[in-house]
C-alpha positions in Angstrom: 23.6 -0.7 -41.8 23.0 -3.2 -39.3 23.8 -6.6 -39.8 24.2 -10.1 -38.0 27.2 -9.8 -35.5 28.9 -13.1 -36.1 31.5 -13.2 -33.4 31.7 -17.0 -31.5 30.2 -17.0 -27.9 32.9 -15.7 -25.5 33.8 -12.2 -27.8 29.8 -11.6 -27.8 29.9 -12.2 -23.6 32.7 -10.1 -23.5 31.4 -7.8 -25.3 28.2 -7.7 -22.9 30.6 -7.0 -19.9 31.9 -4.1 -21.7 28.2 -2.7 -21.8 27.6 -3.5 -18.0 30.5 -1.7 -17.4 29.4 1.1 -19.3 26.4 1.2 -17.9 27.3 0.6 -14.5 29.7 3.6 -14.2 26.9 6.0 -15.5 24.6 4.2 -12.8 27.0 4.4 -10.4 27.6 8.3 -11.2 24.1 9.2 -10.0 24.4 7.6 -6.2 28.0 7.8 -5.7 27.6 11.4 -4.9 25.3 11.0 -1.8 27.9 9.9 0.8 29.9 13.0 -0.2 27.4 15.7 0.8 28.1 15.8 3.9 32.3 17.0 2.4 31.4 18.8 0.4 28.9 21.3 2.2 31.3 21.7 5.0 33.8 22.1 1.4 32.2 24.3 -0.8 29.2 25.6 1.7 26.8 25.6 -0.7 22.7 26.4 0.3 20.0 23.5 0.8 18.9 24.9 -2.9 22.6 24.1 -4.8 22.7 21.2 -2.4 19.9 19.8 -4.3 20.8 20.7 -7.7 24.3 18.9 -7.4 22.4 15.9 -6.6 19.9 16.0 -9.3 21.3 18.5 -12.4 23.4 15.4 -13.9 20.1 13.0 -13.8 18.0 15.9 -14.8 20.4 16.7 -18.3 20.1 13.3 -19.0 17.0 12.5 -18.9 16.1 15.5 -21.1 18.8 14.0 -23.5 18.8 10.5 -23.4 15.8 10.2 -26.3 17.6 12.6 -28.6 20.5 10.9 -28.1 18.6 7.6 -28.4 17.7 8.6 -31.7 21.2 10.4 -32.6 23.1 6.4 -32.0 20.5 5.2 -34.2 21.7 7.6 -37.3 25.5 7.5 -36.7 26.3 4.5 -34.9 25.8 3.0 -31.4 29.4 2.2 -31.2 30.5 5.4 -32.2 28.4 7.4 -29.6 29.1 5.3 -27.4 32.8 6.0 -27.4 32.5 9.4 -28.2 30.4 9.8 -24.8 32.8 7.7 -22.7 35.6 10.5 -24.0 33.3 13.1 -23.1 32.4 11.6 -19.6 35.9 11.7 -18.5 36.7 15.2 -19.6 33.4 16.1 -17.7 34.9 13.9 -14.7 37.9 16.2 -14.1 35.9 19.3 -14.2 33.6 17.7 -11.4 36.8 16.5 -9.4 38.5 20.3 -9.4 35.4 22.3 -9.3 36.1 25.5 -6.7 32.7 26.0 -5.8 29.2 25.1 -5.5 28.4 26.5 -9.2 30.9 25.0 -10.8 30.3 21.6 -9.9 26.6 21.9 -10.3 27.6 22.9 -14.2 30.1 20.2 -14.3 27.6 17.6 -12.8 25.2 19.0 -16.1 27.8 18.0 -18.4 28.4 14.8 -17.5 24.4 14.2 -18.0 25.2 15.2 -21.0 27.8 12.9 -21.8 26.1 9.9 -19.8 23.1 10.8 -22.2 25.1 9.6 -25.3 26.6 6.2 -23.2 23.3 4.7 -22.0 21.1 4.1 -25.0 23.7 2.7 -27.1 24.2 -0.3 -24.5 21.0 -2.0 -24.7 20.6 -1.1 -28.2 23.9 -2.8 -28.6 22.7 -6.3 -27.1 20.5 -6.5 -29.7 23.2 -6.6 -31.8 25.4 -8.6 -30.0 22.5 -11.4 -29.2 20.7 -12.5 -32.4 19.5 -15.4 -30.4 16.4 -15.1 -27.9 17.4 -16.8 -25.5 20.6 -15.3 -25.0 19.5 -12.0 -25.3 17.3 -12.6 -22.4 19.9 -13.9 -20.2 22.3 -10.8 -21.4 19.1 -8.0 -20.7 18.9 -9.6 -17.4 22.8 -9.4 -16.5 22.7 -5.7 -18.2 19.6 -4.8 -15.4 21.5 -6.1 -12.7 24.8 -4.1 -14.0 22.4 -0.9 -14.4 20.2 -1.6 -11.0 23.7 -2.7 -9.1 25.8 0.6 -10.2 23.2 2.6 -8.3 22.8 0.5 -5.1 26.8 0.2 -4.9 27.3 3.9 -5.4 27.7 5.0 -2.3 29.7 2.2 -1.0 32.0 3.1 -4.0 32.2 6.5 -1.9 32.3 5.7 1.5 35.7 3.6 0.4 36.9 6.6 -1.4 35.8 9.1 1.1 37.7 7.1 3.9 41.0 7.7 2.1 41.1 11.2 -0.2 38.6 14.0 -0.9 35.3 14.4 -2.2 36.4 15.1 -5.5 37.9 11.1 -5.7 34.7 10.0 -6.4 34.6 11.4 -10.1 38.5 10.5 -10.5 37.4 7.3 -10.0 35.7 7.3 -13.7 39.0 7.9 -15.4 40.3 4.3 -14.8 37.2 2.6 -15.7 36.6 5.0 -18.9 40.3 3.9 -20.0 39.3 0.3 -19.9 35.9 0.7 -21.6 37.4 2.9 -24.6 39.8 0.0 -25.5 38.1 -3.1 -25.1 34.7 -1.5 -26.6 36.5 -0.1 -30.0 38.3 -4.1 -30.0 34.7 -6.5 -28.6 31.6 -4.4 -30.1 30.3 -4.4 -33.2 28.9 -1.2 -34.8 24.9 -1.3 -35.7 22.5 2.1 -36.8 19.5 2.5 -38.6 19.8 2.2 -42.2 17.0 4.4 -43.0 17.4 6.6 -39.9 15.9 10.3 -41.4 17.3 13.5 -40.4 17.8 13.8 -36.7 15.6 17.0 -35.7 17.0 20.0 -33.8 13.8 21.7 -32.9 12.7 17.9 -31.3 15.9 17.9 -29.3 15.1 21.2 -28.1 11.7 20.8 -26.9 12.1 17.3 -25.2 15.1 18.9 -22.9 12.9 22.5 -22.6 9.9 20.1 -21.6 11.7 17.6 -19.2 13.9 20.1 -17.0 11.2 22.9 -17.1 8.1 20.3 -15.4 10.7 18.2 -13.2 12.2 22.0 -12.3 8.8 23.2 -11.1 7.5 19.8 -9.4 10.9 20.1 -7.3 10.7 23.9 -6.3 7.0 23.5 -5.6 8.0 20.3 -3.6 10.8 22.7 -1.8 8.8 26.3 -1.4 5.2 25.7 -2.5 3.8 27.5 -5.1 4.0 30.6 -4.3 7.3 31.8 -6.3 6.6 32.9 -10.0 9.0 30.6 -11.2 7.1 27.3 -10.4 3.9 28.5 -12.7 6.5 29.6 -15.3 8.2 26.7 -15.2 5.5 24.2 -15.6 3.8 25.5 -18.0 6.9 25.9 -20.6 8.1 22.8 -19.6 4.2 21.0 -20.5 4.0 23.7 -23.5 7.3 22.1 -24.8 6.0 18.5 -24.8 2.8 19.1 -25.7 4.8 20.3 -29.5 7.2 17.4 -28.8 4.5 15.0 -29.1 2.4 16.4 -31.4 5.7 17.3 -33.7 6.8 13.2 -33.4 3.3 12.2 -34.8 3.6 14.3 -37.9 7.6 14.1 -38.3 8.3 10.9 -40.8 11.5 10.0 -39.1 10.3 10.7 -35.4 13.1 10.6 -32.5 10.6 9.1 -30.6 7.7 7.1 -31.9 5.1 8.1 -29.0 2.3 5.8 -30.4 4.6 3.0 -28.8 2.9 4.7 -25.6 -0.5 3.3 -26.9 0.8 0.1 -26.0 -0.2 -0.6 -22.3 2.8 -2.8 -21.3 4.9 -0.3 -23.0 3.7 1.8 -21.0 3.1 -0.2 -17.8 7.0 -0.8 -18.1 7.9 3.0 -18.4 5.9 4.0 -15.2 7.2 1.2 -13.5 10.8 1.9 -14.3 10.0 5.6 -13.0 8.4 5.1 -10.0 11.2 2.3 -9.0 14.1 4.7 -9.6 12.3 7.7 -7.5 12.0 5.1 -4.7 15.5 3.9 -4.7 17.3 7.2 -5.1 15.0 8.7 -2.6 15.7 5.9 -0.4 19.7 6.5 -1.0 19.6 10.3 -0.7 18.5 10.4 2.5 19.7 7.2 4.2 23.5 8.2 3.4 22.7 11.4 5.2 20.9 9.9 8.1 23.4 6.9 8.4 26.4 9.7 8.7 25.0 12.7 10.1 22.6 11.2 12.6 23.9 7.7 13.5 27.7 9.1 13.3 28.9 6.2 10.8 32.0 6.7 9.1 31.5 7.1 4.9 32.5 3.3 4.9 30.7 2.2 7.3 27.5 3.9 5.9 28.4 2.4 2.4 28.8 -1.4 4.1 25.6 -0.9 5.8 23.7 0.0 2.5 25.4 -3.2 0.7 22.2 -5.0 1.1 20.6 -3.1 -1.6 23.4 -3.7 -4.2 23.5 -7.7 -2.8 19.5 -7.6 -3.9 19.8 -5.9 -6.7 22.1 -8.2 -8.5 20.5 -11.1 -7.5 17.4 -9.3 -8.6 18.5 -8.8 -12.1 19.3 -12.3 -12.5 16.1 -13.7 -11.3 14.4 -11.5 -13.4 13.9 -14.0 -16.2 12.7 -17.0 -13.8 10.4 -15.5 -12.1 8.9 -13.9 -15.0 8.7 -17.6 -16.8 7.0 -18.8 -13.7 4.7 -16.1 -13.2 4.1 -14.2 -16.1 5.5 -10.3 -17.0 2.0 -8.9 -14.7 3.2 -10.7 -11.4 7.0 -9.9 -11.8 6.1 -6.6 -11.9 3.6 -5.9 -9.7 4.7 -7.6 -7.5 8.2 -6.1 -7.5 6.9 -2.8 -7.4 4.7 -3.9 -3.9 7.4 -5.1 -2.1 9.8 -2.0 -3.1 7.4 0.1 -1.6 7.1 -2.2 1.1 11.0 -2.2 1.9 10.6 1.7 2.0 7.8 2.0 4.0 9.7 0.2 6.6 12.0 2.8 6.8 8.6 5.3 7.8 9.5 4.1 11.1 13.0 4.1 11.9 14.2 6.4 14.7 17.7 7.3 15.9 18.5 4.3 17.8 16.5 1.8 15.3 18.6 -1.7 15.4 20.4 -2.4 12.0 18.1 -5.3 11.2 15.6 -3.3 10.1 17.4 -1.1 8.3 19.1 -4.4 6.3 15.6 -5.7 5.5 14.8 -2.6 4.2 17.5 -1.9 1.9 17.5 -5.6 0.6 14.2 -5.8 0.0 13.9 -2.3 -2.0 17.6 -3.5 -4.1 15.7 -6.9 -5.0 13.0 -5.6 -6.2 14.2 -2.3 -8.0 16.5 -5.4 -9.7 13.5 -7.3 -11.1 11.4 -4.4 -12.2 14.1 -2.1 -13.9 15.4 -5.4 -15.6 11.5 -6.4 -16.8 10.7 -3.2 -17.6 13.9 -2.8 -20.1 13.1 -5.8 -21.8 9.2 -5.2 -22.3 9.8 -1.6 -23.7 12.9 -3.1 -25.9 10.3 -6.2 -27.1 7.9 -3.0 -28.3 10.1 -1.4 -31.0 11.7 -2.7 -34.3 15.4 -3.8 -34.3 16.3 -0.6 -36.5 14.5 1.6 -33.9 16.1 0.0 -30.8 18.5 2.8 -29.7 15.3 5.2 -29.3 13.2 2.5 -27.5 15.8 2.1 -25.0 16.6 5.7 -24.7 12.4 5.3 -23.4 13.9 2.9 -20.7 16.9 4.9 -20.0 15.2 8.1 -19.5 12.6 6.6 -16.8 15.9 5.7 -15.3 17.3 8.9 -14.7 14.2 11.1 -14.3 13.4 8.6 -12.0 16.8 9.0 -10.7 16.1 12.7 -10.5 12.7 12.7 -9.1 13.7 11.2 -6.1 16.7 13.2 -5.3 14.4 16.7 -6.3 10.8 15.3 -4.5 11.9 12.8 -1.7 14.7 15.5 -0.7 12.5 18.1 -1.0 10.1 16.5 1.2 12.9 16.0 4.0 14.4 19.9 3.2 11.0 21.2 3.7 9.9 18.9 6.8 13.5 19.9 8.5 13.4 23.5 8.1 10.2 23.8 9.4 10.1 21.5 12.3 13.4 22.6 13.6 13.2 24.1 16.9 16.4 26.2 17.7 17.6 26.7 21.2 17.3 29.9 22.3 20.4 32.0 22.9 21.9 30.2 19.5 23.6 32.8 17.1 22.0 34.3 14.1 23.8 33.1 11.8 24.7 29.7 13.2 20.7 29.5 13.1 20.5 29.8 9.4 23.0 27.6 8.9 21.2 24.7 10.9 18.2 25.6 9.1 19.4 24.9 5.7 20.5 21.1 6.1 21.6 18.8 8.3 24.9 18.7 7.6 24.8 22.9 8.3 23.5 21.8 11.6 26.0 19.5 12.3 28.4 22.1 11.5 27.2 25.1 13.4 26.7 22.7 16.5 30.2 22.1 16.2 31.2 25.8 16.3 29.1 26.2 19.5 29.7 25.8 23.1 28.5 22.5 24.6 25.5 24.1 26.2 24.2 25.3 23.0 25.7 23.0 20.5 24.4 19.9 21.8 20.7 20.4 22.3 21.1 22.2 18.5 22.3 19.0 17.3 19.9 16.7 18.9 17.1 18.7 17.5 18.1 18.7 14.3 18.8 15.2 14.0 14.9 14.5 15.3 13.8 17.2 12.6 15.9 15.2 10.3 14.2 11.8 11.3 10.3 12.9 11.1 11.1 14.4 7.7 12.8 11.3 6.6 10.1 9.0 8.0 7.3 11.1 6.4 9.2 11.1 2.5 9.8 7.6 3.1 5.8 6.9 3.9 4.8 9.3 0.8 7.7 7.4 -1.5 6.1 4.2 -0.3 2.5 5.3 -1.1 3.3 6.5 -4.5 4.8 2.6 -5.2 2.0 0.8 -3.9 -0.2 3.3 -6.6 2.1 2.2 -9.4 1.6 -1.4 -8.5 -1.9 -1.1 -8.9 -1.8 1.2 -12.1 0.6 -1.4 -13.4 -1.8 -4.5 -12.6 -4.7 -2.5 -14.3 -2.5 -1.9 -17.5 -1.3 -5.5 -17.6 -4.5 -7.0 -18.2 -5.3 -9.5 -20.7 -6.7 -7.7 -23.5 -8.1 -9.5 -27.2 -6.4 -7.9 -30.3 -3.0 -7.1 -28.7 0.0 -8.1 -30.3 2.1 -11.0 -29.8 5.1 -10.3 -29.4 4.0 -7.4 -26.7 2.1 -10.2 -24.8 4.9 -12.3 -24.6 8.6 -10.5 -24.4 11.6 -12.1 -24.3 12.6 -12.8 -20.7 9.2 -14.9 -20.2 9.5 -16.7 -24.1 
C-alpha cells in the first residue's frame, strides 16, 4: 500500500538523485550508441537495414513495454521493479558489449528495452512518493526532466570519450558501474509505494500494446526507407493499428485497465503526450545524423564530435530547471508552445549546413534544440503526471515515458530513413569504381568511407567527396521535414491548450506553474 514517505529532507533528495541516475543511464542508453556507428559498421559490417535497427530496436521494445510495465510497478511495487530492471539492464549490457555480429547486438539492444521498460516508469512514479509536498515535487519533476532530457544530449559525448580509448562495445560496459551504484543506494534511499487496489495485470493487454506499437512504428520506418511497395509495410500497419484498436477498446471495458485511455480525453493530457513525442523525434533525429556528419564528413575524432554536441546537454539541463519559472511566468500553453517552436527552429538551422559550415551555427543549433527539448519533455511529464490519481501514477508516467522512447525511436527509424533514402539515391558513383565497393558506398556513409579507403586515390577520393555531398542534402532535407513536423506540433499544441469552461482544476493548473 502506499503510504506517506516520512524520511527528513536530504534522504528524500538523495533519493531523487538515485532516480536521475536511473533515469539518466536509460536516457543515456538510447544516444550513446550514435557515435559508435561509424565502429561498429566497419566492426560487424552490418547493411543500412540492421544499421537502423540497432539504433532504434532498444527504443522500439520499450516503448511497446513501458505502459505494461507502467501498470506491472503499480501492482508489485515501484521499488521492486525498479531494481529488478536495473539487474536485468546489466545482464542485457554484457550481451550488447560481446555481441559477434550485427544480429546479435540488434537482439541484445531488444533486451535491454526490455529491461529499461521496467526502470523508467517506476522513477517518476516514485517522486510522487518521495515529495508529498507540491512544491517540492515540482522542483524534483523539474531536476528529474533535466536528468532524463540531459542523459540523451550527453550520450554521445559519453561515447566519443569512450570511443577515444577502447572499443565500441565500452559504451554498454560503461552501465555496469553505474547499475552497481543505483542497486545499492536505491534498496537503502527509496521507499516502496504500489497500488493498493491494483486488479489483475492483463496478458492479452500486454500483448497487443507491444504487437500494436512495433508493428505501426515498423511499417512507418520501412515505408519511410523503401516506399510502399514491399508487402510487409501493409502487413505491418494494419496488425500493428488492428492491435491497438483491441487495446483501446479492451482498456475501456477492463475494470483494472493498464492504461486508462479516457485520460486522452483530456486536451493537455494530450497536448503533453504529442509534445513529448514530437520533441524526442526531433532531438534523436537531430543526434543520429549529426554524429555521423560531424565524424564521417567533417573528419572529427569521436571526442571531438561529442564536445562539439555539448551544447545540447548544456541546454538541456538548464532547460529542465527553468522549466518551472518560465511556466509560473507564462503559463503551461506558452512554455510549451513555445519550446516546441524554437526546437524546430534550432533544427531547421541545421537545413542549411554544408561541409565547411563554421561551428557557430552548428552550436546555436544544438543549444537551442537541448533548451528547448529540456523545457518541454520536463512540462509535459509533469502535466500528464497532474492528470492521473496517486495510486495510478506508475501507468500515467509510463504515458510520458513511452512518448519518450517512441519518440526516441521515431527519429532514429524516420529522420534516418529520410537521410538512408536521400543518400542512396542521390549518390553518383564514379565510373570505373568496383562492383562491390559500389554497393557498399551505397548502403551508408560510413560503407562509403570505407570502400574509398580501399580504393586507389583516383577513384577513392572523388567516391568520397560524393558521398559526403549525398550525405549533406539528405541531412539538410530530414532536418527541414523534422523541423516542419515541430512547428505543426506547436500549433496543434496551442489549439489543444485553449482555455476551455468545465475543465478540471487541477488539469488547468499542474504543479510546476501552482
Amino acid at each position: 500500500m502506499t503510504t506517506p514517505f516520512q524520511a527528513g529532507p536530504r534522504r528524500r533528495w538523495a533519493g531523487l538523485a538515485v532516480l536521475v541516475l536511473s533515469v539518466s543511464l536509460v536516457a543515456i542508453d538510447a544516444t550513446v550508441l550514435s557515435l559508435a556507428i561509424p565502429s561498429i559498421s566497419e566492426t560487424l559490417r552490418p547493411t543500412g537495414t540492421q544499421l537502423l535497427w540497432i539504433g532504434d530496436s532498444y527504443s522500439f521494445v520499450l516503448a511497446g513495454l513501458l505502459v505494461s510495465m507502467g501498470a506491472l510497478s503499480d501492482r508489485i511495487g515501484r521499488k521492486k521493479l525498479l531494481l529488478l530492471g536495473s539487474s536485468a539492464f546489466g545482464a542485457a549490457s554484457l550481451l550488447a558489449a560481446y555481441a559477434p555480429g550485427p544480429g546479435w547486438l540488434i537482439i541484445a539492444r531488444a533486451l535491454l528495452g526490455v529491461a529499461g521498460a521496467t526502470i523508467m516508469p517506476s522513477t517518476l512514479s516514485l517522486i510522487r512518493s518521495l515529495f508529498p509536498d507540491a512544491r517540492e515535487r515540482a522542483t524534483a519533476i523539474g531536476i528529474w526532466g533535466a536528468g532524463a532530457t540531459a542523459g540523451a544530449a550527453l550520450g554521445p559525448l559519453v561515447g566519443g570519450v569512450l570511443l577515444e580509448h577502447f572499443w565500441w562495445g565500452s559504451v554498454f560496459l560503461l552501465n555496469l558501474p553505474v547499475l552497481a551504484l543505483l542497486l545499492g543506494l536505491g534498496a537503502w534511499l527509496l521507499p516502496e509505494s504500489r497500488d493498493p487496489k491494483p486488479g489483475s495485470w492483463d496478458v492479452l493487454s500486454v500483448l497487443l500494446s507491444l504487437t500494436g506499437v512495433i508493428g505501426v512504428v515498423y511499417a512507418i520506418k520501412e515505408a519511410a526507407a523503401d516506399g510502399l511497395a514491399h508487402w510487409s509495410v501493409p502487413v505491418a500497419f494494419v496488425l500493428g493499428a488492428a492491435a491497438l484498436t483491441v487495446f483501446v477498446r479492451r482498456q475501456l471495458r477492463l475494470p483494472a485497465p493498464l492504461l486508462d485511455v479516457r485520460l486522452f480525453a483530456n486536451p493537455r493530457f494530450t497536448a503533453a503526450v504529442l509534445g513529448s513525442l514530437t520533441a524526442l523525434i526531433g532531438l534523436s533525429g537531430v543526434v543520429f545524423f549529426m554524429s555521423q556528419y560531424l565524424q564521417l564528413v567533417r573528419g572529427y575524432s569521436p571526442l571531438a564530435a561529442g564536445v562539439a554536441e555539448m551544447p545540447a546537454f548544456v541546454g538541456a539541463v538548464v532547460g529542465g530547471l527553468l522549466t518551472a519559472q518560465l511556466a509560473r511566468r507564462t503559463g503551461a500553453r506558452a512554455t510549451l508552445v513555445g519550446g516546441l517552436f524554437v526546437m524546430g527552429a534550432g533544427i531547421a538551422l541545421l537545413g542549411w549546413v554544408q561541409q565547411d559550415s563554421t561551428y557557430l551555427l552548428l552550436g546555436t543549433a544544438f543549444l537551442a534544440v537541448g533548451t528547448a527539448e529540456g523545457v518541454v519533455y520536463t512540462l509535459a511529464a509533469d502535466l500528464v503526471l497532474g492528470a492521473a490519481p496517486a495510486d495510478k501514477s506508475g501507468a500515467a508516467s509510463a504515458v510520458s515515458e513511452t512518448a519518450y522512447e517512441l519518440g526516441t525511436a521515431l527519429g532514429i527509424a524516420l529522420v534516418g530513413s529520410v537521410v538512408t533514402a536521400i543518400y542512396a539515391g542521390s549518390l553518383a558513383i564514379p565510373a570505373g569504381t568496383d562492383p562491390g565497393a559500389a554497393a557498399q558506398a551505397k548502403e551508408s556513409i560510413g560503407g562509403a568511407v570505407e570502400a574509398a579507403g580501399a580504393l586507389s586515390p583516383e577513384l577513392g577520393g572523388p567516391l568520397l567527396a560524393r558521398a559526403q555531398d549525398a550525405f549533406v542534402h539528405g541531412m539538410n532535407t530530414a532536418a527541414l521535414l523534422a523541423a516542419g513536423l515541430l512547428f505543426v506540433a506547436a500549433a496543434t499544441a496551442w489549439y489543444l491548450l485553449r482555455s476551455r469552461p468545465g475543465v478540471e482544476a487541477r488539469a488547468e493548473q499542474p504543479e510546476l506553474v501552482a
